[in-house]
C-alpha positions, 0 to 999 in steps of 0.5 A: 492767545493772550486776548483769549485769556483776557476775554475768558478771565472776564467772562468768568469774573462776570458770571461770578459776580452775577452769582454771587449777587443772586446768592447775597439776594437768596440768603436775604430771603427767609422761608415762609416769608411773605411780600410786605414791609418789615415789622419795624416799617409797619410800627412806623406806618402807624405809631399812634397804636404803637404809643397807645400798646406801650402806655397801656402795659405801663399803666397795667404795670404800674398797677400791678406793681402797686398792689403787691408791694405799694403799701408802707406800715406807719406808726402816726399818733397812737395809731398803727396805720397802713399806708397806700396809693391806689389808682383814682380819678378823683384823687384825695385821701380816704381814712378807714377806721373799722368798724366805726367807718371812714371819712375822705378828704379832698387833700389834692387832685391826682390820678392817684388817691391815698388810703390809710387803715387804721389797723389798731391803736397802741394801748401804750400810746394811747393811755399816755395820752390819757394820763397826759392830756396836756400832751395832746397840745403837741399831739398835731405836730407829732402827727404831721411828723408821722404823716411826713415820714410815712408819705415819704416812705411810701413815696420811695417804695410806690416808685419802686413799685411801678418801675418794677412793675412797667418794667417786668410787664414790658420786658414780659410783652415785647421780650425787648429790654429796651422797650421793657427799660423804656416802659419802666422811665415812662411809669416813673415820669407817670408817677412822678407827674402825679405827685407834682399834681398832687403837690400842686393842689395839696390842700391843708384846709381839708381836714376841716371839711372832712366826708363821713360814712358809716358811724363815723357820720354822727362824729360832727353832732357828737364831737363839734364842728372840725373847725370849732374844734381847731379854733378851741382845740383847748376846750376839747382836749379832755374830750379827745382824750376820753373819746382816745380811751373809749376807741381804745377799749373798742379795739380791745373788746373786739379783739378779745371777743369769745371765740366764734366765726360766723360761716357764710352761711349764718344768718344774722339777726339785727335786733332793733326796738324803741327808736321814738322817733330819733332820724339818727338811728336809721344811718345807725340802723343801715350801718350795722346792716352794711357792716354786719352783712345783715339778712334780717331785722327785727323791730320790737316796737315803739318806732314811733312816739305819739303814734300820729299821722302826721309822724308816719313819714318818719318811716320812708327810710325802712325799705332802704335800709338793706334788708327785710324788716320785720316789726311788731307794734308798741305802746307808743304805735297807732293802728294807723301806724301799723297800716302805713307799715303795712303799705311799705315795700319789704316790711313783714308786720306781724300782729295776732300771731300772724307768722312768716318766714323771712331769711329762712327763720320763722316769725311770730309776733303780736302787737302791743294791746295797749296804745298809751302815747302819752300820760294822759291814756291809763294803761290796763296793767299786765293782765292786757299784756298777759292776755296778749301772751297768752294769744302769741303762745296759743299760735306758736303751738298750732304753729308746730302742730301744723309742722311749721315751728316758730324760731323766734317770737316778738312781743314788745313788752316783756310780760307779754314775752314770758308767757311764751317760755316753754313754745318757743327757743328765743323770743324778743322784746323791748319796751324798758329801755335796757338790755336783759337775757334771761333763759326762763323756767322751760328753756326759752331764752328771752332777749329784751333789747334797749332804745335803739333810738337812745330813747328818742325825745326822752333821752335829757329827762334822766341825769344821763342820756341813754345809750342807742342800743342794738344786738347782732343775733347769729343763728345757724342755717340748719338748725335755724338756733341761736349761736352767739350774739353781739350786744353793741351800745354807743354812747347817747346824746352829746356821748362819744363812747361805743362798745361790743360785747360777744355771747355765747349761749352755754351749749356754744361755749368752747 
């Protein structure tokens, strides 16, 4: 009886066990789940894409990270400036002057490159240095001081940035906080291997081989070699300082200017006329162009200097200049110089009042009746040039007769100009070497642009060198009228001195 028990409590304990093994094995298995190795086996099996999806959302992180809070304002100098470290693979740093252009230096190789914005120059601080040149002696110091500073500002928050960044990123993709942890110390290793990169190759001497763009590439011919300037800094001091005033007044004249916003869908003129044939007015030229978004522009004549063929190679430069050229002969072009335009790409020569629409505003123009590149040929006075007037009025009126009016005429000498008044609403010259406006007897406006070129071989006969010259004409899409203008002079030969000035024709005063 007793054995019976035994062998039945047995029976019992081992049907139990197997019960309760099959029931643990049951609970192990989920639903739905099919045959395989786990997730975590599975990223084990191939690790190398397991690296390669953490690094990514790192460096995506980072990024992001540095875009919306990686940016530092730091007073340095007279300036205001704004600080950034952008993802690069070149490294170095690039300084944006608006509108006058940048200029980038190889400071230090790195993933990573530092921009700084000058946003504006303190009026303050900048006529402090112009009251005091001396000053200017301790000038570097205190910029190195402010640089200093700035950089170890940006530092912190840059490193702030990309940690933040890596880290809501990974914490946003894995849904793990470890990995999301992890992935913020792999952005801050990152960025803390860039900057002992960038420390590494730091390179003070680059300052002196600076790379201009934009107007800022005639800075060496106008204030002298970077290194002539660091060994003589005392010779350039009051030169720095005029040069501090005149960025200054630039500032002060831009953010003043009459009210007027250009839409989108403006078109802009560049007036351009009487380059004599300086190479300087073509970056110049392709500056504004770029600058200015430009969709048309319009030479009133004397490119050229003697007129030869031998110069006409002066003018390969006009169909990359970023937008349609279109130009009139002056006293100083050839015939043989209006042909070699003739055979360029993109340019619109307009002679005889030959008309063309360009950039949805129509053209009208007449080349110079007389040739007279030198003293040696004796012009024929107005009564050729009021002849040459008389033929450009004569086309603009078939023009309208046709149903095709003419926006704007060109001439080159203003003369010519003025006997269009009344068959036209605006009509461009050049030919005297300075600007004029003038709305004439019968409502047509005449505008007479100065030497774009600064009067090109001429410009060390007078006391004083000429300014380069050129206007921004801003005309409205459907009525194809005048809206505002900007005049824009820069100094001359050897002069450092830029100003803009807006206008705006009565009717568009506020």
């Amino acid at each position: 009886m007793v054995r019976a028990r035994v062998a039945a409590t047995a029976t019992v304990r081992r049907t139990a066990g197997r019960a309760g093994r099959a029931l643990r094995a049951l609970a192990r298995r989920r639903p739905g789940r099919r045959k395989g190795p786990v997730p975590e086996l599975a990223a084990r099996q191939n690790p190398y894409a397991r690296a390669l999806g953490l690094l990514c959302v790192v460096l995506l992180g980072a990024w992001l990270g540095l875009l919306v809070v990686g940016n530092v304002r730091v007073p340095v100098g007279p300036m205001n400036t704004t600080m950034t470290l952008r993802p690069s693979l070149t490294g170095g740093t690039k300084i944006n002057i608006a509108p006058l252009g940048a200029l980038e230096l190889r400071s230090h190789q790195a993933p990573l490159r530092l921009d700084v914005d000058v946003d504006q120059l303190d009026p303050e601080r900048s006529q402090a240095l112009v009251d005091h040149p001396e000053r200017l002696s301790g000038l570097q110091d205190e910029v190195a001081q402010d640089v200093e500073h700035g950089a170890l500002d940006l530092a912190v928050r840059s490193c702030i940035a990309v940690v933040a960044g890596a880290t809501a990123l990974g914490l946003a993709v894995y849904r793990r906080p470890r990995r999301a942890l992890a992935a913020g110390g792999l952005a801050l290793a990152l960025l803390a291997a860039s900057g002992t990169s960038a420390f590494a190759t730091w390179n003070p001497e680059s300052v002196l081989e600076p790379k201009y763009s934009g107007l800022l590439s005639s800075a060496p011919s106008l204030v002298g070699d970077a290194r002539s300037i660091v060994s003589e800094f005392d010779v350039y001091q009051e030169e720095l300082a005029r040069l501090v005033t005149n960025v200054t007044k630039l500032y002060d004249v831009t953010s003043t200017l009459p009210v007027y916003q250009p839409d989108p869908t403006t078109i802009r003129v560049l007036h351009v006329s009487d380059i004599h044939l300086n190479p300087a007015s073509w970056k110049i030229i392709a500056s504004l162009v770029e600058q200015y978004a430009i969709d048309v522009i319009v030479d009133s004549g004397d490119t050229m200097d003697h007129g030869s063929a031998a110069e006409n190679g002066f003018l390969d430069p006009i169909p990359d200049l970023g937008a349609p050229y279109v130009w009139v002969r002056g006293n100083h072009d050839s015939r043989e110089t209006q042909r070699y335009l003739e055979g360029l790409k993109n340019v619109h020569v307009l002679d005889d009042g030959r008309a063309a629409t360009v950039a949805g505003l129509r053209f009208a123009g007449i080349g110079d009746p007389q040739f007279t590149p030198d003293r040696s040929a004796a012009r024929g006075g107005d009564a050729a040039e009021g002849l040459a007037g008389a033929r450009l009025a004569s086309a603009l009126r078939d023009q309208r007769a046709a149903g095709t009016p003419v926006d704007i005429a060109v001439a080159h000498e203003p003369s010519a100009a003025r006997v269009t008044d009344g068959e036209v609403p605006l009509v461009l010259a050049g030919h005297v070497h300075h600007e004029e406006t003038e709305v004439m007897k019968y409502g047509t406006r005449l505008r007479v642009e100065g030497s774009t070129g600064g009067s090109g071989l001429r410009a060390v006969e007078g006391r004083y060198p000429d300014p380069i010259e050129a206007s921004v004409l801003y005309f409205g899409r459907d009525t194809r009228r005048l809206q505002a203008w900007d005049e824009i002079k820069l100094g001359g030969l050897g002069l450092t001195t830029a100003e803009i000035s807006r206008h705006l024709p009565e009717g568009n005063r506020p």
